[in-house]
N, C-alpha and C positions, 0 to 999 in steps of 0.2 A: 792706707797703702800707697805704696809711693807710685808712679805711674810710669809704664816703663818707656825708655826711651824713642827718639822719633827722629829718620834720618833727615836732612833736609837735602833740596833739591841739587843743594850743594855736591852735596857727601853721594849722592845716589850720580849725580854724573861725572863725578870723581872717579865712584867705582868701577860706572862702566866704561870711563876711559881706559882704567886699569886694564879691567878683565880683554876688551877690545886690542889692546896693545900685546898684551900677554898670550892671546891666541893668535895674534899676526905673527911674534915671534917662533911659535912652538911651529906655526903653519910653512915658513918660511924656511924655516931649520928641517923640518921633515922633507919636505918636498926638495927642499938642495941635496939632503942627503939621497933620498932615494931615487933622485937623476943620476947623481953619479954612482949607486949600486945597480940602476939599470944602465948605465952606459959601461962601467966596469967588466961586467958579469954578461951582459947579454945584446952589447953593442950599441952603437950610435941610432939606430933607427926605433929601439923600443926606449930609446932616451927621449929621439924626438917627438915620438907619439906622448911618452908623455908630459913632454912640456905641450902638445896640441892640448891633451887633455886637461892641462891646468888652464889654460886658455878657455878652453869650454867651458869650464865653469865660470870664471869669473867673469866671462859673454851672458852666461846663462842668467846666473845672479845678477848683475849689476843692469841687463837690459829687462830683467824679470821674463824673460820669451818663454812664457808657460804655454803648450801647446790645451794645457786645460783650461784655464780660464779665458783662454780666446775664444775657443768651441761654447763654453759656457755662457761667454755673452751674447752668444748668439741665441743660442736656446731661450735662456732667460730676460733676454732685454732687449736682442734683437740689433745691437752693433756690432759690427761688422770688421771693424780695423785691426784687429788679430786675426782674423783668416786670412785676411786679405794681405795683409804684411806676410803673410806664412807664403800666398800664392806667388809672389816677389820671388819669397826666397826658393820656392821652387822652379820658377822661372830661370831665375839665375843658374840655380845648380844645373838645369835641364841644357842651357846654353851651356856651358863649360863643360861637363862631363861627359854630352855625348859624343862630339867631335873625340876628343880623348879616348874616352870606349873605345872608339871606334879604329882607334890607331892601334887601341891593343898594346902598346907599351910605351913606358915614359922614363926614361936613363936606366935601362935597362930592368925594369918591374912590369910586370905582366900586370894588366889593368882588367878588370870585370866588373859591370853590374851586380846590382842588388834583384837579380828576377826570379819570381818562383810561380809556382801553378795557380790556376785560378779557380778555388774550388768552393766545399762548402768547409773545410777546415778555415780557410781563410776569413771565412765569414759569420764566424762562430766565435771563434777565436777573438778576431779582431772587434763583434760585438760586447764579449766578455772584457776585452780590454777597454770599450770607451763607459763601460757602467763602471769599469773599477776605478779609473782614472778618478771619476768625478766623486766617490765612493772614498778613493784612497788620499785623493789632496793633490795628486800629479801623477804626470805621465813617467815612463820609463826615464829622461833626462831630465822630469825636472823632478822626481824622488829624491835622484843623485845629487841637485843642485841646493833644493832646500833641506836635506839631511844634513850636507855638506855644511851651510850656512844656520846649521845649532838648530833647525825644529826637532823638538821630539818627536813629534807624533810621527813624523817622516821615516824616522829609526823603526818605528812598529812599521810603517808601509811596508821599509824596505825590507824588513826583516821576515813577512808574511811577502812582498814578492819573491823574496827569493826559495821559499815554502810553495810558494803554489808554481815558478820554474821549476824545480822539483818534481814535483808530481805529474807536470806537464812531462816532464822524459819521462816516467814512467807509464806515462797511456799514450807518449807520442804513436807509437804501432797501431791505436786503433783508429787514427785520424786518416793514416796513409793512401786507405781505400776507398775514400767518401767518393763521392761524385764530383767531376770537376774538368778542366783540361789541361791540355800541357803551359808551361810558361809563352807570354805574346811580350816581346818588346817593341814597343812603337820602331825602334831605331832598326831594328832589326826587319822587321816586317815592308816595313815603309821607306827602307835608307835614315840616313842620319838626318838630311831636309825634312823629309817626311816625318818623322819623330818628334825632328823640335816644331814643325807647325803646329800638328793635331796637339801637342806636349801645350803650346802659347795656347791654344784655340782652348782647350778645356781649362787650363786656368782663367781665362779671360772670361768663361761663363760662369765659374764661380764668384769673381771679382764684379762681375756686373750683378750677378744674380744677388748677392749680399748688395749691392746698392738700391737696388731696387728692393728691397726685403726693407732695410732699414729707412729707407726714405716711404716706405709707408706704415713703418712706424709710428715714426719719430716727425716725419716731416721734413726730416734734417739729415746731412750727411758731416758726422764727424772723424775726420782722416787718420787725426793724431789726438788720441784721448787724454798724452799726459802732457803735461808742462811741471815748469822749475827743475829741469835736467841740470843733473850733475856726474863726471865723468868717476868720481869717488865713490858717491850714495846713491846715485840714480833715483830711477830708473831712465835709463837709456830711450830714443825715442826707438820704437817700435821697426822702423826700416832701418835705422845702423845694426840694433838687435839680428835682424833677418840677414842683412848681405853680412856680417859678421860671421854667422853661423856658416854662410856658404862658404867660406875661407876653410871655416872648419873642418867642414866636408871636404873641399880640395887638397888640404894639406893629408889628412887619412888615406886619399885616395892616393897621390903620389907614392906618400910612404908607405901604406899597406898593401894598397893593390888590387884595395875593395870600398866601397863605401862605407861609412862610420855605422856603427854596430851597438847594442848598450846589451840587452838582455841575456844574450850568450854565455855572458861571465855570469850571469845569477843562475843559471843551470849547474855549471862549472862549482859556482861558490857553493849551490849547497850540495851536490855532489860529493866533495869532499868533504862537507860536513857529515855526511851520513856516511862514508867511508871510514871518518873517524869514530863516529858510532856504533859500526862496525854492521854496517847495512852494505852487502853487497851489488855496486847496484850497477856494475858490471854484464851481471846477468838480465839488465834490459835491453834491449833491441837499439835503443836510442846510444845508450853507449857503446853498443858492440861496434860499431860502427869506427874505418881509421881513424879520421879526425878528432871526435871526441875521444874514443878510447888514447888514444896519445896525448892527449889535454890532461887526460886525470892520471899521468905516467908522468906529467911535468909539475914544474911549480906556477902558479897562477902567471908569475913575472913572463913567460915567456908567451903569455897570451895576450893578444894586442887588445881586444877588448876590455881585459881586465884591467891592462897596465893605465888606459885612459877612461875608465871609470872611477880608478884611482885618484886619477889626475883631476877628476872633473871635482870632488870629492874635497877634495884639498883646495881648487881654484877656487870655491866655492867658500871655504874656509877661510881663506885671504882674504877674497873681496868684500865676505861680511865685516871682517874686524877692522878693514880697512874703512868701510861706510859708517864703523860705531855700532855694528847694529847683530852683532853675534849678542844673542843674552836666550840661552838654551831656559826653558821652562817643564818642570816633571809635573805642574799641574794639569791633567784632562780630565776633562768630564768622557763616561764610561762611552758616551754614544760616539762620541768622536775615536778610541780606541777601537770600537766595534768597526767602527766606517772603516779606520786605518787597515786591518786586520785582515775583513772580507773584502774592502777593495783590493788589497798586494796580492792577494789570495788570486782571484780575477785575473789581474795586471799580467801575473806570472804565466797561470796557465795557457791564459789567452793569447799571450807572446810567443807561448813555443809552437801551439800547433798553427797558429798565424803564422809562420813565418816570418817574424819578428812586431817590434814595436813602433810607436808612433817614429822613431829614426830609423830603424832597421829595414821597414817596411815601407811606411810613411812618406818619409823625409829620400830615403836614401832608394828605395822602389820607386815613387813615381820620378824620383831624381834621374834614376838608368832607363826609362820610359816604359816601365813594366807595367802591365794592367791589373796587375795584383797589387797595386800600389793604391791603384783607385777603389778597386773593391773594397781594399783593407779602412780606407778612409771613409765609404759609405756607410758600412757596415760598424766601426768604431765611432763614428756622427748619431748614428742613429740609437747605439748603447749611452752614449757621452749625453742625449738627451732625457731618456729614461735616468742614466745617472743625477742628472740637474735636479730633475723634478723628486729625487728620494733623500737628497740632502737633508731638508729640513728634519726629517724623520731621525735623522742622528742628529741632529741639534745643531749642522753644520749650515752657516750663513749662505 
């Protein structure tokens, strides 16, 4: 029997230069077009948001700034240089934003924080979100970022977050009444000095506290874990990563008039799937509500979160084919779909009655000096370690 053929290393980086080329083009071509259907149809500022959001991803992707396997190496290994780059980037964000907050508008856009109550939703919620994180493969930005960039498995996360958002607006009415108090913004409480101090002072104890964690570890304090950067393939070092993101932030807030957002649109997304369904879901509490009930009256485009989830989606798209390194795989073993599955699942729920996600809440909460920002972090730290230690169990590294 004659034996059948056998590519060489040739022909296999042939192809994937092909395919890598072929996807930068389709990425390219889409993203051009649907700037100018969103600047067409629905004006210059949901054009601009999402070229932010093409930007975001290709930040996200090319610096790898997973907010999970930073958390994770903590857990697991005990280094410290993804939190601590994370604590940078809220530092930074916390100087720029609150002075602005605080002015209340910038060429004529009414400017708000990210604040909400501090309760036991929060902390439930944003527990459920750091076991799914670690469970699903990535946080709310970085689903978007490695979906974007051809994993599969990411497609089942995101497809099961946007299943368990869902079901999060349908029980959101019974989180409403937990125990808890009103929203506290440092800037608000304190003044805008008083904000950004106590705002530096408690990243500055995380920042130390992770040095001293890892230096009795290890022995050793290492700052920047990666080398052989490339501005193409990356990965990016870790602090360009961080003050990059904070542009991102800045640029949302200018043009939205809020801080940057992710999980809203997967409420939204499947919302309107289940309307197409013909699931009335209208008659929940969480939709009856202006804002959303208006959301599901429009088309996604005119939602700023959706339009730069989009964006991140596609940035993320480019940057891979650009590094060589889009090459989509439909082989999983079962327990890695399972993780995908119940993690999104998690992700989702835990996002809505949180009060959002690792950016929503995270990123862009402790960004407006809210103390439901820190909760959210404690409280997702402490699911994200539970999460760590159940990995193996799905077979995931």
């Amino acid at each position: 029997m004659d034996s059948q053929p056998t590519l060489s290393n040739a022909d296999i980086d042939l192809s994937a230069l092909t395919r890598n080329r072929r996807t930068l083009g389709v990425g390219a071509i889409i993203s051009l077009l649907l700037f100018l259907y969103l600047e067409i149809n629905y004006g210059w500022r949901q054009g601009a948001l999402f070229i932010v959001g093409l930007a975001a991803g290709v930040i996200l992707y090319h610096a790898a700034f997973g907010f999970t396997a930073a958390w994770r190496e903590v857990a697991n290994t005990g280094r410290g240089a993804g939190l601590r780059a994370q604590m940078l980037m809220l530092a930074v964000t916390v100087l720029v934003f609150t002075p602005l907050i605080a002015q209340g508008e910038i060429f004529g856009t009414n400017l708000r924080g990210s604040v909400a109550p501090i309760n036991v939703a929060v902390i439930c919620g944003a527990f459920m979100f750091g076991l799914g994180m670690q469970l699903g493969g990535g946080c709310a930005s970085g689903t978007l970022f490695t979906a974007g960039g051809g994993s599969t498995r990411m497609y089942i996360t995101l497809a099961a977050f946007i299943a368990g958002s869902l079901i999060g607006t349908w029980q959101w009415h019974l989180w409403q009444d937990v125990p808890g108090i009103s929203p506290i913004a440092l800037s608000q409480s304190f003044g805008t000095l008083g904000g950004i101090t106590i705002s530096l002072l408690l990243f500055a104890g995380v920042w130390f506290a992770t040095l001293l964690y890892e230096k009795k570890k290890h022995g050793e304090i290492i700052s920047e874990p990666r080398s052989g950067f490339s501005i193409l393939r990356g990965p990016w070092p870790l602090i360009a990563g961080a003050l990059a993101l904070v542009l991102v932030q800045l640029a949302t807030l200018v043009l939205a008039g809020r801080p940057w957002g992710v999980t809203s649109a997967f409420a939204l997304w499947g919302a309107k799937i289940a309307g197409i369904s013909g699931l009335d879901v209208t008659l929940w509490p969480y939709w009856s509500r202006p804002g959303p009930a208006s959301s599901l009256d429009q088309s996604i485009f005119t939602d700023v979160t959706s339009v730069m989830n989009i964006g991140i989606m596609l940035g993320a798209l480019v940057a891979a084919a650009l590094a060589r390194k889009f090459s989509p795989s439909v082989k999983l073993p079962t327990g890695h779909v399972m993780a995908a599955i119940i993690g999104g699942l998690l992700l989702g729920y835990g996002a809505r009655i949180a009060f959002g996600c690792n950016i929503g809440a995270y990123f862009s909460g402790i960004g407006s000096t809210s103390l439901h920002g820190w909760l959210w972090f404690a409280a997702a730290f402490v699911g994200s370690v539970l999460g760590s230690k159940l990995r193996p169990k799905f077979g995931l590294s």
